[in-house]
Structure formats: C-alpha cells, structure tokens
N, C-alpha and C positions, 0 to 999 in steps of 0.2 A: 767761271767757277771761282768762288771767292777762296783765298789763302792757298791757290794756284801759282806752287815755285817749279821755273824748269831752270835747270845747272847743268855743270857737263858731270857726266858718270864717270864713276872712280870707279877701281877694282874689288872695292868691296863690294858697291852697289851689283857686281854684275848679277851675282846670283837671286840677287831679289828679284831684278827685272825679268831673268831665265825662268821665273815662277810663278810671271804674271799670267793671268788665263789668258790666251793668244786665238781661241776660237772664237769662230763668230758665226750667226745663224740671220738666213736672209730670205726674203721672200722673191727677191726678183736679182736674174743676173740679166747681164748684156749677151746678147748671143751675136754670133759674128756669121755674117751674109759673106757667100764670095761667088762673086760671077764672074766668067773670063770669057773675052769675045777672041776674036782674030788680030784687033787691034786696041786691044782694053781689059785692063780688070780692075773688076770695080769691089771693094771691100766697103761693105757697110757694117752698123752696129746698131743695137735696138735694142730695148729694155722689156722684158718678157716675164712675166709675173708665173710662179713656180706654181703648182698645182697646192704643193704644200712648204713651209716653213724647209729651208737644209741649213744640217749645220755645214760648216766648213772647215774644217784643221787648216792654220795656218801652214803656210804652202812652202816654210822653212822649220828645219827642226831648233825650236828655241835656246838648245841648250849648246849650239854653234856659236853663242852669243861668248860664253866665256874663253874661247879661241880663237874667236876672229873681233873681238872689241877693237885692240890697242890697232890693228889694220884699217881704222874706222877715221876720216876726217874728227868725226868728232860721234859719240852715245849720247845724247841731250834725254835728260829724263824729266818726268815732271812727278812733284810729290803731294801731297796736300796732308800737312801736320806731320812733316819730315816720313810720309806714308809714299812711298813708289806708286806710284798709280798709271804709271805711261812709258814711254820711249821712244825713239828714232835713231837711226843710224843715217849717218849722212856721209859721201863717199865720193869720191871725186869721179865728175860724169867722164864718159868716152868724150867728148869734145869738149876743146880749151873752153875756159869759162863758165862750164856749169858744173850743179852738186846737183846730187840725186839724193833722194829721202829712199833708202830703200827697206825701212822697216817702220813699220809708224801705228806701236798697238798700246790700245788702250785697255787696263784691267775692265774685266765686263762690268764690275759694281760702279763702276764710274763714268761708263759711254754713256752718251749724249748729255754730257755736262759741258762741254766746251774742252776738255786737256787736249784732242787731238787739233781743234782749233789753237790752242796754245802751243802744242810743240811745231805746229806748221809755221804759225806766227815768228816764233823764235829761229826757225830755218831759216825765214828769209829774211829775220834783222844779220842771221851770223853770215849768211852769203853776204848781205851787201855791204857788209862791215868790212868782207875780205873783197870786196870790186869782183864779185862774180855776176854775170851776168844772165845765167837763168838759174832757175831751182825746179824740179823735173822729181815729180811722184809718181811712182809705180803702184801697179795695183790687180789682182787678178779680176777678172770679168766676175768672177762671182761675189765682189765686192762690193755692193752695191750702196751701203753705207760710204764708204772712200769713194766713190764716185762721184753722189750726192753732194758729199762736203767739197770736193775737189771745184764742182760745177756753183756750186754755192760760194766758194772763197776768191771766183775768179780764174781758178787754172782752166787752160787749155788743151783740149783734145790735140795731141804728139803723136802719135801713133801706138802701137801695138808689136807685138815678140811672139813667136807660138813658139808652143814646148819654150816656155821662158824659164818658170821658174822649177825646182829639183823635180817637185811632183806635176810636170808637163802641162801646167796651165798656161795659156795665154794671160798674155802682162796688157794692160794698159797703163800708157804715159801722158801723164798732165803736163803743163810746165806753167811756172811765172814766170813771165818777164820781168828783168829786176833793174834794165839800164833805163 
C-alpha cells in the first residue's frame, strides 16, 4: 500500500486505534480433530468452508486497549495520510527470546491492501533489532484471513491453546524464525 507509515503509538493515538472496526467476517474456519488411542493423541486441523459468510467480534474487548497499552513491548500502528488504519500489540513471549504479536487488526476499509502485511513486516525488523529470536502470532481458528497471511508470509504452524482467548476460543500459533 503506498504512503503506508507504521511508528510506535502514543497515548493520544490510543483511542483512535480502540475505534477501529475489529470484526471480521469469514467463510471458512479451521476446525480441530482429536483422537486419543491408548498410547496416542493425535490433534489435527482442517479448513472447512461455512455453509454461509460469519461474522466474528473480535475475541478481545477493544477498549482494554487504553489500559493495558503502556504494559505492551511496544503498540506499532500503521497510518496512511497520518489516518490510523491498523495496529499490533507486541508482548514479551512466555519463553526467553521470543515476542508475540498478540493483536494485529486492520480497519475493514483497508484489508487486503497489504497494512497487516506491513505491521507483520515491522514486528520482525523490531524483534531482530532487539536479538530476539522468534516472533509468534496468535490467531483464533475462525480466522482464516490470519491464517492465510500467516501461511503466506512464511510462518509456521506452533501449536494451539483452547479456551485461549476471554471469549473461550482456541488460539492458533504461527512463529518466525528470526536467528
């Protein structure tokens, strides 16, 4: 997307980003297989096309954002004509050496222009600026846009969280290798 700036968020910015549209509407989620033997269990995943179009409310209430920002590695936003158009929260992982991307939304008027390709991009120039060694995107199964882009840019299937996120969704985890 051309005249595509991403910087770190300030505290004015917060409330603009808290009022970007955060749903999104998909046609296929991943549905999660489990079978358990005597000495086995086997978790699969599979992409399964909806009957019909669902939306989805983002799986965090947005407006957590103005209280839990400054707790945040870093808000990276992207704007286009000093216009907010995106964001990411990025958070130090459970294990030394990695950051997690754990909010990465794009206002609806502007998906599939490339911003979230751009605030991914920018994650992993500031991880490997700081010598971190992976970068790990979450994503609920009904995501199937984050999924696509995820398998598209390179990241890797990590595993998966049930009852991950507040509203009890399973989480899937990408990761870049960054060393």
């Amino acid at each position: 997307m051309n005249n595509l700036t991403i910087r770190a968020a300030i505290s004015s910015d917060i409330p603009r980003l808290a009022s970007l549209d955060h749903h999104y509407s998909t046609d296929y989620v991943w549905q999660m297989g489990y079978q358990a033997g005597q000495d086995e269990i086997a978790i699969s995943f599979r992409e399964v096309r909806l009957p019909r179009p669902m939306r989805v409310e983002y799986p965090r209430d947005p407006s957590r954002l103005a209280d839990e920002w400054n707790g945040k590695l870093s808000v990276r936003m992207a704007e286009v004509s000093e216009e907010p158009v995106g964001y990411m929260c990025l958070v130090e992982g459970p294990a030394a050496g990695s950051v997690w991307v754990t909010d990465l939304v794009v206002d609806l008027r502007h998906r599939r222009q490339g911003v979230a390709t751009g605030l991914l991009g920018a994650a992993r120039d500031w991880a490997r600026e700081r010598r971190q060694g992976r970068l790990f995107l979450e994503m609920q199964t009904k995501n199937h846009a984050a999924v696509s882009l995820a398998r598209k840019l390179g990241l890797v299937f990590a595993g998966y969280s049930d009852h991950y996120f507040p509203v009890q969704d399973i989480a899937l985890f990408f990761v870049w290798e960054l060393a």
